[in-house]
ROSE-4610 file (N, C-alpha, C; in Angstrom, 1 decimal, always signed):
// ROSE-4610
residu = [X/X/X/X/X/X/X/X/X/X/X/X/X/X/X/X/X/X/X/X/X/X/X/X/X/X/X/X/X/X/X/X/X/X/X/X/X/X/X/X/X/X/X/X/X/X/X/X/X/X/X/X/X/X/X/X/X/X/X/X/X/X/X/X/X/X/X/X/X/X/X/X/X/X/X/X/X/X/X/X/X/X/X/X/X/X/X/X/X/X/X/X/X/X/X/X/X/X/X/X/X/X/X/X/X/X/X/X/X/X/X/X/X/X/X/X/X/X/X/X/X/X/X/X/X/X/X/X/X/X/X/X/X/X/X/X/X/X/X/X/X/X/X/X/X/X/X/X/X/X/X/X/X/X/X/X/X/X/X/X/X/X/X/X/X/X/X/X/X/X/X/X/X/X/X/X/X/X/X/X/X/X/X/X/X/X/X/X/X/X/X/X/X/X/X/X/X/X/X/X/X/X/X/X/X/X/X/X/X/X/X/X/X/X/X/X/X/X/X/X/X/X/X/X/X/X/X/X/X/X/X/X/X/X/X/X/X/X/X/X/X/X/X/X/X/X/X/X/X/X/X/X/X/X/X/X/X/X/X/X/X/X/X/X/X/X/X/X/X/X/X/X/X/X/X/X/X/X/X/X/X/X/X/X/X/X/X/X/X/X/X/X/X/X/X/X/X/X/X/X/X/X/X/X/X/X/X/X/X/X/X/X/X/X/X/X/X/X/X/X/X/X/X/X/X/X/X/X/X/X/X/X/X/X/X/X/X/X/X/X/X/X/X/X/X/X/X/X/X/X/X/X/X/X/X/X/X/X/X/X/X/X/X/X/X/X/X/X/X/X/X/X/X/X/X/X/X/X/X/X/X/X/X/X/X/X/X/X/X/X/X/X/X/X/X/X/X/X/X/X/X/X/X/X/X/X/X/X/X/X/X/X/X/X/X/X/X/X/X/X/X/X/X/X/X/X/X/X/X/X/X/X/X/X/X/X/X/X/X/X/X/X/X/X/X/X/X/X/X/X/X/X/X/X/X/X/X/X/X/X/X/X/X/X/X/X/X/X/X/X/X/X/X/X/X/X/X/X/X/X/X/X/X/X/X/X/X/X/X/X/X/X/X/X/X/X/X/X/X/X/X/X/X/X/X/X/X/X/X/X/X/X/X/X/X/X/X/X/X/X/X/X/X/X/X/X/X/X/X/X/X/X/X/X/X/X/X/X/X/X/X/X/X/X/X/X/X/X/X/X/X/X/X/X/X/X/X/X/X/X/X/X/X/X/X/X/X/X/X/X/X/X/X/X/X/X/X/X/X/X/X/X/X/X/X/X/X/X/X/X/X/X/X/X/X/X/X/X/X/X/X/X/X/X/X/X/X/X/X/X/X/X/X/X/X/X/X/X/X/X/X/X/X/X/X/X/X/X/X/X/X/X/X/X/X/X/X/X/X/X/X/X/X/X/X/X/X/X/X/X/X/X/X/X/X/X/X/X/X/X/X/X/X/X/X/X/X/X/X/X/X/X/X/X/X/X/X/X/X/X/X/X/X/X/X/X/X/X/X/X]
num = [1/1/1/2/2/2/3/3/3/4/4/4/5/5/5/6/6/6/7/7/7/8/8/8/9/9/9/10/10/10/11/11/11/12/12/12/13/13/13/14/14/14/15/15/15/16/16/16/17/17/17/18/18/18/19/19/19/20/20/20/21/21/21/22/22/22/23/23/23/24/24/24/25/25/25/26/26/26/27/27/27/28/28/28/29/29/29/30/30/30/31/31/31/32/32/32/33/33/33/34/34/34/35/35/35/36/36/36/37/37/37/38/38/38/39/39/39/40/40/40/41/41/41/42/42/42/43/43/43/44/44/44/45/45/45/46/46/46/47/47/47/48/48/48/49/49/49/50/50/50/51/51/51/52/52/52/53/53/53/54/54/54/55/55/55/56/56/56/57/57/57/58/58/58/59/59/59/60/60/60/61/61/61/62/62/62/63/63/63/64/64/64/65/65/65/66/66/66/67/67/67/68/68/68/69/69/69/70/70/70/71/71/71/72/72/72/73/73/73/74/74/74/75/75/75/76/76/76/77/77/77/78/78/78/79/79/79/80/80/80/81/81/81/82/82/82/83/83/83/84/84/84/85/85/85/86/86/86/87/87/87/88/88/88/89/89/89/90/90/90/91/91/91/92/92/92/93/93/93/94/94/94/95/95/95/96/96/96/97/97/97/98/98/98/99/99/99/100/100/100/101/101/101/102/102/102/103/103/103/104/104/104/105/105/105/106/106/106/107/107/107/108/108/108/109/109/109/110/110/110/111/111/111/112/112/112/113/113/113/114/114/114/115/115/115/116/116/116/117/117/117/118/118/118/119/119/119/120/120/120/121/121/121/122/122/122/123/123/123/124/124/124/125/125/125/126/126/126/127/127/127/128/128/128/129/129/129/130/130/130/131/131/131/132/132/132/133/133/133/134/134/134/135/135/135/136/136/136/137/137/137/138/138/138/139/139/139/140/140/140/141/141/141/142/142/142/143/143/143/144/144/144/145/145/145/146/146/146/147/147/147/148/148/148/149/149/149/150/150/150/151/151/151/152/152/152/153/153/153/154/154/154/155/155/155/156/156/156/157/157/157/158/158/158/159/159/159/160/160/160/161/161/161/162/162/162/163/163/163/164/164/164/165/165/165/166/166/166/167/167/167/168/168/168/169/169/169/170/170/170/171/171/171/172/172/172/173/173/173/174/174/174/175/175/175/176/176/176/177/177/177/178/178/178/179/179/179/180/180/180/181/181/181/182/182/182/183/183/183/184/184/184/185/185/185/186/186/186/187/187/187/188/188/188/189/189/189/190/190/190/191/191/191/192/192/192/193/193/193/194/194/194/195/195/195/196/196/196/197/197/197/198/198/198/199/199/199/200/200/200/201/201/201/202/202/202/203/203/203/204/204/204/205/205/205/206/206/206/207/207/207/208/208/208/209/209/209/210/210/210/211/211/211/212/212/212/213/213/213/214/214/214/215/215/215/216/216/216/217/217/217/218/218/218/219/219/219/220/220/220/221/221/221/222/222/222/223/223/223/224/224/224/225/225/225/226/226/226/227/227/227/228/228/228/229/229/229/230/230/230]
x = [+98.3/+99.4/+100.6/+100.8/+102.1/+101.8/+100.3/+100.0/+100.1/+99.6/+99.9/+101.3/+102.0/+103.6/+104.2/+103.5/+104.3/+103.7/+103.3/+102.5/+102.8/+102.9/+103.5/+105.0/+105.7/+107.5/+107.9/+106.8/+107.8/+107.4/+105.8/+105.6/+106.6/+107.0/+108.0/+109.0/+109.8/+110.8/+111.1/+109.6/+109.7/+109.6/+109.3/+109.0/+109.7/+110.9/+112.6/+113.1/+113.4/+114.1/+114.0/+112.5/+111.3/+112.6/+112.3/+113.0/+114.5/+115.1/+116.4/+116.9/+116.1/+116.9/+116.4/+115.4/+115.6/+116.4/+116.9/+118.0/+119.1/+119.6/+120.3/+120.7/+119.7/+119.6/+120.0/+118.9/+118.7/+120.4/+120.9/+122.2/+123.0/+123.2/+124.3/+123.9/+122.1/+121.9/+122.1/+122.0/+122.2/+123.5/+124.5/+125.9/+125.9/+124.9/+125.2/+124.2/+123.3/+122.2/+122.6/+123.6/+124.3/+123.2/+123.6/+122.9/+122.6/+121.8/+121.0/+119.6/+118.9/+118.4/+118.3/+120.0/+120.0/+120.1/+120.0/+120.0/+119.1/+119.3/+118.4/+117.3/+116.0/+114.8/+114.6/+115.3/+115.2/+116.6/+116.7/+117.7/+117.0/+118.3/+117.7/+116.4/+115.9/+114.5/+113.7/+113.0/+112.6/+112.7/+113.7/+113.8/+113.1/+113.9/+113.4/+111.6/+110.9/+109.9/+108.9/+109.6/+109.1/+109.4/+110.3/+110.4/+109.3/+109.1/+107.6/+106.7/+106.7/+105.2/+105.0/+106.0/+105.4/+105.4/+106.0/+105.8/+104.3/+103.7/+102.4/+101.5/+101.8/+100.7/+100.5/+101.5/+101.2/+100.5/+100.8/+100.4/+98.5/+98.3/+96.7/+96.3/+96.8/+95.7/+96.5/+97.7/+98.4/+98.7/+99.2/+99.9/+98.7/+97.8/+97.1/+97.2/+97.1/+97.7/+99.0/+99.9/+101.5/+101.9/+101.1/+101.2/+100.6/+99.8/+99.3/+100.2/+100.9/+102.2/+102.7/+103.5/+104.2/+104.5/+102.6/+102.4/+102.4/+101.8/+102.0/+103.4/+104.5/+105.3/+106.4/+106.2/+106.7/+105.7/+105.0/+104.2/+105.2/+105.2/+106.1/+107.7/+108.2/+109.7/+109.8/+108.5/+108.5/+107.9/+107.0/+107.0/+108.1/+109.0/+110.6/+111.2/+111.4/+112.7/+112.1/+110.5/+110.1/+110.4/+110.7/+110.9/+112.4/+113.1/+115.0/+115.5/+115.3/+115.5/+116.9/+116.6/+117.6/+119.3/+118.7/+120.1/+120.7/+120.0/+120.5/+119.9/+120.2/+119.1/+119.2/+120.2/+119.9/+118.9/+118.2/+117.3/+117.6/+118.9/+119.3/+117.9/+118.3/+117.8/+116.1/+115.7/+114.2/+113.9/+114.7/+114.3/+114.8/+115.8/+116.3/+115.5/+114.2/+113.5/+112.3/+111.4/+110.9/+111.0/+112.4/+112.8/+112.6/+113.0/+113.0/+111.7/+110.8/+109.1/+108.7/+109.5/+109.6/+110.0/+111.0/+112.0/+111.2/+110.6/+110.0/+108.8/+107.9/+106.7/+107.3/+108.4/+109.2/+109.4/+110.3/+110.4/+109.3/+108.1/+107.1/+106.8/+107.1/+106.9/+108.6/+109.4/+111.1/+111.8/+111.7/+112.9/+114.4/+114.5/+116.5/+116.7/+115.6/+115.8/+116.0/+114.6/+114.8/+116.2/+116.7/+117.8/+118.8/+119.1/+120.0/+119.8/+118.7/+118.7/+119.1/+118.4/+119.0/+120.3/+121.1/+122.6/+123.4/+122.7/+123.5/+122.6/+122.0/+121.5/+122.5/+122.6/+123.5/+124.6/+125.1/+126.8/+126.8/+125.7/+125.5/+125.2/+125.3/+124.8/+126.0/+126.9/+128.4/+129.2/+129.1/+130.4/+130.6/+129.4/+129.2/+130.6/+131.5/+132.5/+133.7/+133.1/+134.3/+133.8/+132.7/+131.4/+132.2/+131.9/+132.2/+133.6/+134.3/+135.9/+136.2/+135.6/+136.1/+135.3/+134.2/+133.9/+134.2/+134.6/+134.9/+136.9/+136.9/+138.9/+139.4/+139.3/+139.9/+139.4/+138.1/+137.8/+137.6/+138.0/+138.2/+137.0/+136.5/+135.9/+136.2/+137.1/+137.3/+137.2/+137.2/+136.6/+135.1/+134.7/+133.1/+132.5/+133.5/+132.4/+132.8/+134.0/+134.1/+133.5/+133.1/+131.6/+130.2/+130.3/+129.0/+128.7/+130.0/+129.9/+129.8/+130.5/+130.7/+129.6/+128.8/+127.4/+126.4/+126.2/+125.3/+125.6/+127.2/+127.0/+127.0/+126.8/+126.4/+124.7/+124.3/+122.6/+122.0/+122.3/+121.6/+121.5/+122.8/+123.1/+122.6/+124.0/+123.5/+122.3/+121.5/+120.0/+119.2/+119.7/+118.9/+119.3/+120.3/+120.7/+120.4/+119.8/+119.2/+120.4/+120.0/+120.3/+120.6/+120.8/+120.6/+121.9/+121.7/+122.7/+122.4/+123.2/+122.9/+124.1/+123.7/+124.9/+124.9/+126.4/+126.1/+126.8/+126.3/+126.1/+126.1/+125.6/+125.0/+126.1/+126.8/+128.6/+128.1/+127.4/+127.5/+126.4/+126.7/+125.9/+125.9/+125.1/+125.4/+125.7/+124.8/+125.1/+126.0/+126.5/+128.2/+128.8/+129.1/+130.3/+129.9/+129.0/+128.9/+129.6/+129.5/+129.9/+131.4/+131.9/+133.4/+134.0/+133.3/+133.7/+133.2/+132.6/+132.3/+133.3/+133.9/+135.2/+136.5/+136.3/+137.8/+138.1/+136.6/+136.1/+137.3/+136.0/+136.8/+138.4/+138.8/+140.3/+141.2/+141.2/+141.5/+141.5/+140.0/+140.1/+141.1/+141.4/+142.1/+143.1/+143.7/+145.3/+145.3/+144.4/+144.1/+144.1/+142.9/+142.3/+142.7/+143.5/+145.0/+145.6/+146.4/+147.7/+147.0/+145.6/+145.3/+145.1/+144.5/+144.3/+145.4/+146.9/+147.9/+148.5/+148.3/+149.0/+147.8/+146.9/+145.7/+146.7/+147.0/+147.6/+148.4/+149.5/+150.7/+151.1/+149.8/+150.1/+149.2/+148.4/+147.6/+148.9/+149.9/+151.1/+152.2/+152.7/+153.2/+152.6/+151.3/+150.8/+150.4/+150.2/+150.9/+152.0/+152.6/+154.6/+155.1/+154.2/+154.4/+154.2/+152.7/+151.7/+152.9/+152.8/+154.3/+155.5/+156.3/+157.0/+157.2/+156.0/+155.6/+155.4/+154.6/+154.3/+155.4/+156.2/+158.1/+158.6/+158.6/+159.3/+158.8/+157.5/+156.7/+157.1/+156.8/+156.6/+158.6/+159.5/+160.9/+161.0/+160.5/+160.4/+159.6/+158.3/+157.7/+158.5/+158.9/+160.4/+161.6/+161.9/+162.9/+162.9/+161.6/+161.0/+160.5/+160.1/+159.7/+160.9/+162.2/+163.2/+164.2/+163.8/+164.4/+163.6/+162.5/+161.6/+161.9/+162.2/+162.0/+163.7]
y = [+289.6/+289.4/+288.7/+289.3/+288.4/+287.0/+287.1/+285.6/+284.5/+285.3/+284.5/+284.0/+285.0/+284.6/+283.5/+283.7/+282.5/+281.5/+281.0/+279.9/+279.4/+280.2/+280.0/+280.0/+280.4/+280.4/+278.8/+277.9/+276.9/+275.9/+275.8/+275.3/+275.9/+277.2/+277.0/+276.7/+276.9/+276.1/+274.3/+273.9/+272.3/+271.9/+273.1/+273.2/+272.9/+273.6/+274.0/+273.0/+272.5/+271.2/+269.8/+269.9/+268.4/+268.3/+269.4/+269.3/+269.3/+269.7/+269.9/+268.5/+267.5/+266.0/+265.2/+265.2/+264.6/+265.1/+266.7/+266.6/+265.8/+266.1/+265.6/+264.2/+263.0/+261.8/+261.6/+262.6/+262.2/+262.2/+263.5/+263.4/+262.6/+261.6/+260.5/+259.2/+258.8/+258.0/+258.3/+259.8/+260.3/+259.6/+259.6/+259.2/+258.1/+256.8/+256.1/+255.1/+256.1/+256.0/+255.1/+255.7/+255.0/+256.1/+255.3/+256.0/+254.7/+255.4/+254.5/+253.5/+252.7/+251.9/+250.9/+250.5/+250.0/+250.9/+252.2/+253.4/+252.9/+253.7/+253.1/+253.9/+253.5/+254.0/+255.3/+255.9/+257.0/+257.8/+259.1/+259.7/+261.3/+262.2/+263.9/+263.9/+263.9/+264.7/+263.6/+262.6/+261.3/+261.5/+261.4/+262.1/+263.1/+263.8/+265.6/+265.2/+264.9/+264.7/+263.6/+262.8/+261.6/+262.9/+263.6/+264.3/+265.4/+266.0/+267.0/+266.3/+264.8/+264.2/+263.6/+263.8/+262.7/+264.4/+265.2/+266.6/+267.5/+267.3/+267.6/+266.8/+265.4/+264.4/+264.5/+264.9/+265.6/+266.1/+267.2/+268.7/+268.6/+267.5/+267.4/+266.6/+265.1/+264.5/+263.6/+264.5/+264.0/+262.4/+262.1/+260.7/+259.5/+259.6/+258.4/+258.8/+259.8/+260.0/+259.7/+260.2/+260.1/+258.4/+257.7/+255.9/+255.8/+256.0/+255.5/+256.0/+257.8/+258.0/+256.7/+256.7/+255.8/+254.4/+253.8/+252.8/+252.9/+253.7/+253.6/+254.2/+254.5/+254.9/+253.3/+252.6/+251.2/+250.2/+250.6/+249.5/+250.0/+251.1/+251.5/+251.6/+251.2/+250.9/+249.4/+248.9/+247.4/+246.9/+247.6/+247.3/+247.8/+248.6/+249.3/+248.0/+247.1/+246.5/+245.2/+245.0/+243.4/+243.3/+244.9/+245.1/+244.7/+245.0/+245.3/+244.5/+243.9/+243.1/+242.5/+241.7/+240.8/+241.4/+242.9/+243.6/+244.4/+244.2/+245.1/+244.4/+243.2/+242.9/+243.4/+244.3/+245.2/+246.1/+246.0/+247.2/+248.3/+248.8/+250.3/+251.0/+251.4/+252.7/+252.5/+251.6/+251.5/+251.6/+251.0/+251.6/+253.4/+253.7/+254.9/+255.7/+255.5/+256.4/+256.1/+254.9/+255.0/+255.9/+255.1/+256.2/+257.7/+258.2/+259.7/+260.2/+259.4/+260.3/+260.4/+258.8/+259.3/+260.4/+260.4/+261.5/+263.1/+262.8/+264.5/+264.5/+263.5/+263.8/+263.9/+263.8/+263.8/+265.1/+265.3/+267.4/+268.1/+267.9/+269.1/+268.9/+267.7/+268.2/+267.9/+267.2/+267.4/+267.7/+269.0/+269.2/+269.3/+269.2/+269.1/+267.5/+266.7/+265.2/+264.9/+265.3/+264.7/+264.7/+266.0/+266.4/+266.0/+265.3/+264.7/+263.2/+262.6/+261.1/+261.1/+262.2/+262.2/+262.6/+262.8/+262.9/+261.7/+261.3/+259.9/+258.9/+258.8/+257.6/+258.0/+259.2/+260.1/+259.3/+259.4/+259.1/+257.2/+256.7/+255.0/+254.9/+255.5/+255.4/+255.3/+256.6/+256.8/+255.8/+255.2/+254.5/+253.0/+253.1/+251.7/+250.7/+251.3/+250.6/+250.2/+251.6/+251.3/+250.3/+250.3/+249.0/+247.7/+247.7/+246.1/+245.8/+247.0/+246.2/+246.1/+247.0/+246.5/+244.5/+244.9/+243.5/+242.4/+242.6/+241.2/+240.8/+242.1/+242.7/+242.6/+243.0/+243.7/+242.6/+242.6/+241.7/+240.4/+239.4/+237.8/+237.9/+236.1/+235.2/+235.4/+235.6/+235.6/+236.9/+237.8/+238.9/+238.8/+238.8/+238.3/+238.0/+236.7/+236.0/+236.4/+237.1/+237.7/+238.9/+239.5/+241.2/+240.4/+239.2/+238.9/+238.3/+237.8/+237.4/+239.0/+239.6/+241.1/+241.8/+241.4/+241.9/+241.3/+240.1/+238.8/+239.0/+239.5/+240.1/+240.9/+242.4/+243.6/+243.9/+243.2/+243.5/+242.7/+241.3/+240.5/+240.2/+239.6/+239.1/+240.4/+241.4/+242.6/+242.8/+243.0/+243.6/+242.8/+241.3/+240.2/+240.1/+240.4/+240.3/+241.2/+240.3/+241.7/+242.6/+244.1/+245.0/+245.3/+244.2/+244.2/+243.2/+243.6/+242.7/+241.6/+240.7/+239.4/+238.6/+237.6/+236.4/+237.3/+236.0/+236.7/+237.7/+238.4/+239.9/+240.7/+240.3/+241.1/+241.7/+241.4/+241.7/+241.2/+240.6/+240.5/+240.8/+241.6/+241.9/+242.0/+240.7/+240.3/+241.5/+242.3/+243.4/+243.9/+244.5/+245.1/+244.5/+243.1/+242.2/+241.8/+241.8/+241.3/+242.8/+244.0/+244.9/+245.2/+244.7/+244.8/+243.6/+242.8/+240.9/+242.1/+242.8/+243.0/+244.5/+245.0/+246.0/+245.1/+244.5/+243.1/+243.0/+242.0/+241.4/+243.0/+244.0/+244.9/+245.4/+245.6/+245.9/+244.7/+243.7/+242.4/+242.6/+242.8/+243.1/+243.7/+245.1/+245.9/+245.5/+244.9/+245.0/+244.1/+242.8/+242.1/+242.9/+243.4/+244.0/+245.0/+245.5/+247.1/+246.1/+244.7/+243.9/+243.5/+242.9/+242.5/+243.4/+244.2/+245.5/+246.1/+246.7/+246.5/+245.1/+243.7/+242.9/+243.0/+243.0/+243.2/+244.4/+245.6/+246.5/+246.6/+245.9/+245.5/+244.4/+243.3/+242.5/+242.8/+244.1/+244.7/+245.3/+246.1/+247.0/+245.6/+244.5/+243.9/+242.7/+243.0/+242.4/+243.8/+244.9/+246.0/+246.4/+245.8/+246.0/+244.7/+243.7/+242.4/+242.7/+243.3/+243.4/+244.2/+245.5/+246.6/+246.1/+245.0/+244.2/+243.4/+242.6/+242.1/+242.9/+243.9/+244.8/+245.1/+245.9/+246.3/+245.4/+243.7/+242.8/+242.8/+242.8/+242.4/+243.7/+244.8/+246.2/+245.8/+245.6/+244.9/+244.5/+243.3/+241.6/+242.3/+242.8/+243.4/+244.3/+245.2/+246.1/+245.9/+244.6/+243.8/+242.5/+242.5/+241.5/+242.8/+243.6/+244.5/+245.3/+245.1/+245.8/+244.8/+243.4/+241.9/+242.3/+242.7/+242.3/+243.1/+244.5/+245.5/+245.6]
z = [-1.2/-2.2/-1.5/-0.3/+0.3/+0.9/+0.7/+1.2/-0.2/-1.2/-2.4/-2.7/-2.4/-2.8/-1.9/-0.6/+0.2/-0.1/-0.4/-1.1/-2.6/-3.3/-4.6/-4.4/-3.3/-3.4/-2.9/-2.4/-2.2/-3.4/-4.0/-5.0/-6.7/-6.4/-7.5/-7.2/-6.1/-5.8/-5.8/-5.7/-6.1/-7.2/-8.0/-10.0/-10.1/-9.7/-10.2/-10.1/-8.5/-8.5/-8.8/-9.3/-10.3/-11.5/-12.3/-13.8/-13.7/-12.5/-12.4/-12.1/-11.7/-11.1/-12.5/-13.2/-14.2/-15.4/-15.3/-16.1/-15.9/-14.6/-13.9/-13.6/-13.5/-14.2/-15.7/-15.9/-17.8/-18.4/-17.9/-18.9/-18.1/-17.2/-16.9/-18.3/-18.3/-19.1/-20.6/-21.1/-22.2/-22.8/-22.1/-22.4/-22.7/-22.1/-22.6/-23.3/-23.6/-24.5/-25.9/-27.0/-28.0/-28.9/-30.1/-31.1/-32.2/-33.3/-34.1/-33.8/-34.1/-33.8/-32.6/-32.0/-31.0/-29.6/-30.0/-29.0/-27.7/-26.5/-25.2/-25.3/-25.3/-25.4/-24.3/-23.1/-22.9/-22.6/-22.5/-22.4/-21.7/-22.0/-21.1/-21.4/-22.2/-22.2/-21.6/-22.0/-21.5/-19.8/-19.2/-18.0/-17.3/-17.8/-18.0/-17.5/-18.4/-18.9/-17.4/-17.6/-16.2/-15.1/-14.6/-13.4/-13.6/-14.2/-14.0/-14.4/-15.1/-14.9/-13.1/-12.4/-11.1/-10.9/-10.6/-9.8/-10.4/-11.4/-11.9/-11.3/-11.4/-10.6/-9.8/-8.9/-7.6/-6.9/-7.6/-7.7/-8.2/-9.0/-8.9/-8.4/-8.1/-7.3/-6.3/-5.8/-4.5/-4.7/-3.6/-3.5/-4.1/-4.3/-5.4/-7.1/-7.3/-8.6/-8.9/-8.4/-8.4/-8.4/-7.7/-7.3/-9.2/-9.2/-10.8/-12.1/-11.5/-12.5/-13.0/-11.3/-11.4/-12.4/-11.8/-12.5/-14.2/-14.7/-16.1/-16.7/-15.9/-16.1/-16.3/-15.0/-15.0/-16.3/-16.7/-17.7/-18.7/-19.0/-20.4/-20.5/-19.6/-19.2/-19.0/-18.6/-18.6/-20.4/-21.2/-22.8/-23.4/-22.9/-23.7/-23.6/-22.5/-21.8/-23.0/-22.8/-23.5/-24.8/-25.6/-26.9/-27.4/-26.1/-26.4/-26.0/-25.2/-23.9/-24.4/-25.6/-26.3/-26.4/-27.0/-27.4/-26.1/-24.7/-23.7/-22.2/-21.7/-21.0/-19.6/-20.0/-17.9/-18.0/-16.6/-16.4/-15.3/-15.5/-15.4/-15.6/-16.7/-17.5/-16.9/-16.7/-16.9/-15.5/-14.7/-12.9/-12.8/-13.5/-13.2/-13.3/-14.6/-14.7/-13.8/-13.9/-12.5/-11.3/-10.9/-9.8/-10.1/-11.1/-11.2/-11.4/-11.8/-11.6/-10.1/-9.4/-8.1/-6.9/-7.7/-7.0/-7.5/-8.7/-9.3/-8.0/-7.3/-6.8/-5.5/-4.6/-4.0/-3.9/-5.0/-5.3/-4.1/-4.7/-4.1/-2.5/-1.4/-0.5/+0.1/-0.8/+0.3/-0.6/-1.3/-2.6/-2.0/-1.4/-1.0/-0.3/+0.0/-0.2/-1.2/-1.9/-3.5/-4.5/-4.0/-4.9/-4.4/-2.9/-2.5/-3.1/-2.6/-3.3/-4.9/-5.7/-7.5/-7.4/-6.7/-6.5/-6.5/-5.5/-5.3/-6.3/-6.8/-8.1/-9.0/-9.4/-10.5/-10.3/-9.3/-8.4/-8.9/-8.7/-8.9/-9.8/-10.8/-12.4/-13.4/-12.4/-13.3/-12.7/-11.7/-11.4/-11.4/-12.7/-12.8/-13.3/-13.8/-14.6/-13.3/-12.9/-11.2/-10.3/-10.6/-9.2/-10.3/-11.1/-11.8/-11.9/-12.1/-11.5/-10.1/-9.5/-8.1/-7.3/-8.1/-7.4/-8.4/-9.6/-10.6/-10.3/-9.9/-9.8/-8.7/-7.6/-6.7/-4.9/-5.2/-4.1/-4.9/-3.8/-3.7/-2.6/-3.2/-2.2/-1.2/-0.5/+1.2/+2.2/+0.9/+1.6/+1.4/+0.3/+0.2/+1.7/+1.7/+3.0/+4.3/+4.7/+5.9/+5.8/+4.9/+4.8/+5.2/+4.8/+5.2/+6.4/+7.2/+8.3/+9.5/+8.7/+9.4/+9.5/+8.5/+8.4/+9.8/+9.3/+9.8/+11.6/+11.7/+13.6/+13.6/+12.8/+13.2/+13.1/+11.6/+11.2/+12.0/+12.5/+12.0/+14.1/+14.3/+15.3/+16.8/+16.5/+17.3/+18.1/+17.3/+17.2/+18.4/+18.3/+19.1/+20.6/+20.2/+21.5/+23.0/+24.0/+25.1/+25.6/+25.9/+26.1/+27.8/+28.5/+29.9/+30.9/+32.0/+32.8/+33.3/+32.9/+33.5/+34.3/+34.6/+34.7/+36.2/+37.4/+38.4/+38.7/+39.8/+40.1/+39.1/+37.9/+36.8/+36.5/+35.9/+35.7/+33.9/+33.1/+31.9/+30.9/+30.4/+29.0/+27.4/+27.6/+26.2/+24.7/+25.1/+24.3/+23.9/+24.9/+25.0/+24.9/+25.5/+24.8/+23.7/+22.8/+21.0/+20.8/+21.3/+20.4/+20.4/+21.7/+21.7/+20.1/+20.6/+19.5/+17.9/+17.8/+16.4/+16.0/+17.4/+17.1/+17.2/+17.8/+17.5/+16.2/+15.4/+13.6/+13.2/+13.4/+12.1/+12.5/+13.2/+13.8/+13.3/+13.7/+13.1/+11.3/+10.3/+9.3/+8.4/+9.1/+8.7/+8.1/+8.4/+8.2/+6.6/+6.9/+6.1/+4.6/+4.8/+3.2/+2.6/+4.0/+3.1/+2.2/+2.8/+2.5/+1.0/+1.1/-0.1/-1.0/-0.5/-1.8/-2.0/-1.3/-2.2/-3.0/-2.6/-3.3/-5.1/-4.8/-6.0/-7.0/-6.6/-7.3/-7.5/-6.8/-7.2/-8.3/-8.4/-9.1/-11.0/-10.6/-11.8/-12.4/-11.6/-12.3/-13.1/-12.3/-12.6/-13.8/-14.3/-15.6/-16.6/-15.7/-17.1/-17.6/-16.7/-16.8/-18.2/-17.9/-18.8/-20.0/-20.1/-21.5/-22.3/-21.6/-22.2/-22.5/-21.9/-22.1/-23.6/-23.6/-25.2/-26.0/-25.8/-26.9/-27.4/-26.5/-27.2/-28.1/-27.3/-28.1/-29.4/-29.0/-30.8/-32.1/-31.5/-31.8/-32.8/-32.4/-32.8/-33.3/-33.4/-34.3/-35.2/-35.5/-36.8/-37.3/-36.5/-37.1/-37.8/-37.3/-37.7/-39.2/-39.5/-40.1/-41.4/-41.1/-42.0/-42.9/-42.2/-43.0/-43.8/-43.5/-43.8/-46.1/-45.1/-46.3/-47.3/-46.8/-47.8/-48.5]
């Protein structure tokens, strides 16, 4: 009997946390599901539902079953998206749930990865309004292209470069000095993208100081025009 139960205690423990990340998904998309006819084809339960279908798949025919979940799970998120496409053409909602039958088959052998990755999708799902102002608002072209130069010698450049001494009496290594030149880049950075990111907010306050400005005037002149009349 005690051998039964340790065996059954971590398979219900991955039960639990299968249906707990597609809730958990499900209600961020729920919110912004809508209602009526142009409503988004899944929401909590839909969810719900994909995370104990990849954690059942699992559970009977291991990682070749769970790959086929998957797939018929993407055929029907990919016939939802061909039907709506018109009235909603992002595919959010239709990778999210993908991912989450992923994340349910996940559950049964790393349930506290799983539930960490459905955390942070959750976290990228809600902050979508924050993600599109900050990159349509807040950053400029010039930071753009200095992230990607920033990138391009940390990812890109770094990596290639040998790890060893050279030059004479072996006094130089290319390695080490790219990594000083790429603590220079971001030190140097700094100061820049504080300066811009307050001038960005300072000049957001000083066009809601304006708008409020007009509004008063107007909010007046209708005040003033309405008591002409009467």
């Amino acid at each position: 009997m005690r051998e039964l139960t340790s065996i059954l205690d971590p398979v219900i423990l991955s039960l639990a946390v299968a249906p707990g990340i597609g809730l958990l998904i499900g209600t961020e998309r729920e919110r912004r599901k809508g209602e009526g006819p142009d409503r988004s084809p899944a929401g909590l339960r839909t969810f719900a539902l994909a995370s104990i279908t990849g954690a059942s798949s699992f559970i009977v025919g291991g990682i070749s079953l769970l790959a086929v979940t998957i797939g018929g799970i993407f055929a029907l998120t990919a016939l939802a998206y061909w039907r709506g496409h018109e009235d909603d053409p992002g595919l959010t909602t239709e990778i999210a749930l993908s991912a989450t039958t992923l994340l349910g088959g996940l559950a049964m052998t790393q349930p506290g990865l799983a539930a960490g990755i459905a955390v942070a999708v959750t976290i990228l799902l809600s902050s979508r309004l924050a993600l599109h102002r900050f990159v349509r608002s807040v950053l400029s072209e010039d930071e753009v292209r200095d992230a990607l130069i920033f990138a391009t010698a940390t990812l890109i450049v770094l990596p290639l470069l040998p790890d060893q001494a050279m030059g004479p009496f072996s006094a130089l290594n290319p390695h080490s000095i790219w990594i000083i030149v790429i603590l220079v880049m971001a030190i140097g950075a700094l100061p820049y993208h504080g300066s811009a990111s307050r001038r960005s907010i300072r000049s957001s306050d000083r066009r809601t100081r304006i708008g409020f400005h007009f509004q008063y005037r107007n909010n007046r002149r209708h005040g003033r025009t309405g008591r002409q009349s009467t």
